[in-house]
N, C-alpha and C positions, 0 to 999 in steps of 0.2 A: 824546388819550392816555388809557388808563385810568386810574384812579382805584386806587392801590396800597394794600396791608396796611399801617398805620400813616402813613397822609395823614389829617390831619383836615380833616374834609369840614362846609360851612355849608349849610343848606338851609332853605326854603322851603316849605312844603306844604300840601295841603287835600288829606284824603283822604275817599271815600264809600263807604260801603255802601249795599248796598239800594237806589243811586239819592237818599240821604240825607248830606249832609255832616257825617261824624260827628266834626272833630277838625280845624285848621288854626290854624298859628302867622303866616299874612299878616297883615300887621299889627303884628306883632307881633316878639319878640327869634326870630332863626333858632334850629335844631336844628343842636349842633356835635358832630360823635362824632367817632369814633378809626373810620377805616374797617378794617374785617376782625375785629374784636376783641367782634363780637355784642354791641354796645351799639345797636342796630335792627333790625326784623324781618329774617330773611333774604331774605325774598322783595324787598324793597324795597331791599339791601342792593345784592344781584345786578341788581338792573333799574338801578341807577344805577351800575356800575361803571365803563362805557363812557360816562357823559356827563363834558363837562368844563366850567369854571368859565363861567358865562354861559347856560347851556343850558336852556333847558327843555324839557319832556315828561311825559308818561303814563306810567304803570309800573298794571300789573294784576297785585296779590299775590295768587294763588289762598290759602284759607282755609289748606291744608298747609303752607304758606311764610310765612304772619303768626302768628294766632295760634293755630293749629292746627284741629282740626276736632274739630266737637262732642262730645262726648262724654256720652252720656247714663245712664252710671253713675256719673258725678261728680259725685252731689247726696247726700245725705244727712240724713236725720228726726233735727233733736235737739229736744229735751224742751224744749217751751215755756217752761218755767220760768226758763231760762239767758234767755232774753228779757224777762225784767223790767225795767220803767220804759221801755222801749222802745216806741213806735208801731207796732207792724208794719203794712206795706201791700203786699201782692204785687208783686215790681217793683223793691222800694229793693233798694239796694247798702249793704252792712254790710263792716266792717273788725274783724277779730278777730288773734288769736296764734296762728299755726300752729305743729306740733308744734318745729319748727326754733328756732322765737323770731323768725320772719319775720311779717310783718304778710300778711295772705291776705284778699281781697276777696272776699266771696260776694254771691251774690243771692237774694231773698227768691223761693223759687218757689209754693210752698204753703202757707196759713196752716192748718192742720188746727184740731182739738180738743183736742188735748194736746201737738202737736208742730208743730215749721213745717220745711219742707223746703227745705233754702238747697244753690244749686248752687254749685259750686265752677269753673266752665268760667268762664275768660275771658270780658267782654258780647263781644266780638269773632271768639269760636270759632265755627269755622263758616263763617265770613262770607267772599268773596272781596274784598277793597279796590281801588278804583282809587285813586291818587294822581297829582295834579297836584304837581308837584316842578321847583322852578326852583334851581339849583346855585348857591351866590353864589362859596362861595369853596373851594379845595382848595388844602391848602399841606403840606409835609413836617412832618412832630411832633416837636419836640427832646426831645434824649436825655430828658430828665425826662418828657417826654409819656408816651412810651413806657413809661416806667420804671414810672410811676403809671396807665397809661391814663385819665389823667385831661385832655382839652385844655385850655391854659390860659383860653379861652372860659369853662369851667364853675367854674372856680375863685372862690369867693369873697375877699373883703379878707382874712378872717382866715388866710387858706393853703388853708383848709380845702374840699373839691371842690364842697361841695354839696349831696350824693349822696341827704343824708338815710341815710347808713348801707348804702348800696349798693355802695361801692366800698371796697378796704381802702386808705385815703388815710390814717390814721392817725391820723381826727380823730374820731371816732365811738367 
């Protein structure tokens, strides 16, 4: 049976790029979302709609369907100076304030002479993922699920989702 808009869905996962295993929660606490409500890549969304509780399988998220595809006007020269006390090393992952007041993850791509050039593209853009994905659990979300798209999986003691500010749960 499929796997419906507002079932929350328990998973399992090791995914690779490049032939490289970049990212798996085995071992570890699963991954619970609210299915249909873009809380996981699409592509991976869609590749497990049709499995049900117990199942596992492969799913290949072309780069279009995860985290999109490169894009390589999304870099940007800012003036070294904004880089004080900092190490720079071509390569590192830097966290700053984007315009929104959202936190925005760059990478160091260029360290020039007066300016360093940090890209803005997802480490993931680009990339096709395979995922190894073992289904544990699918169950219907109660009304408050839904309400908050928050599953009660994610929630912490204090009420509060967890989210770190990602969700309008009202604790943030």
């Amino acid at each position: 049976m499929a796997i419906e808009t507002n079932q929350v869905v328990s998973i399992q996962y090791e995914v690779q790029a490049d032939g490289k295993v970049v990212d798996s929660n085995i071992g570890g606490q699963p991954l619970v979302f609210m299915f249909g409500k873009g809380q996981i890549i699409p592509g991976l969304e869609a590749g497990i709609q049709e499995m049900a509780a117990g199942e596992k399988g492969d799913v290949l998220v072309k780069a279009s369907d995860a985290y999109g595809d490169y894009n390589p006007e999304a870099t940007q020269d800012v003036p070294k100076e904004q880089f004080a006390g900092i190490d720079l090393q071509e390569g590192m992952t830097l966290y700053g304030q984007g315009e929104d007041g959202g936190t925005v993850q760059v990478v160091v791509k260029e360290i020039k002479d007066e300016s360093v050039v940090v890209d803005f593209n997802h480490p993931m853009a680009g990339k096709d993922l395979m995922f190894s994905v073992t289904i544990n659990e699918v169950r219907d979300a109660t009304a408050d699920e839904i309400a908050s798209g928050v599953p009660a999986e994610n929630k912490v003691d204090d009420g509060c989702c967890g989210s770190g500010g990602g969700h309008s749960c009202g604790c943030h």
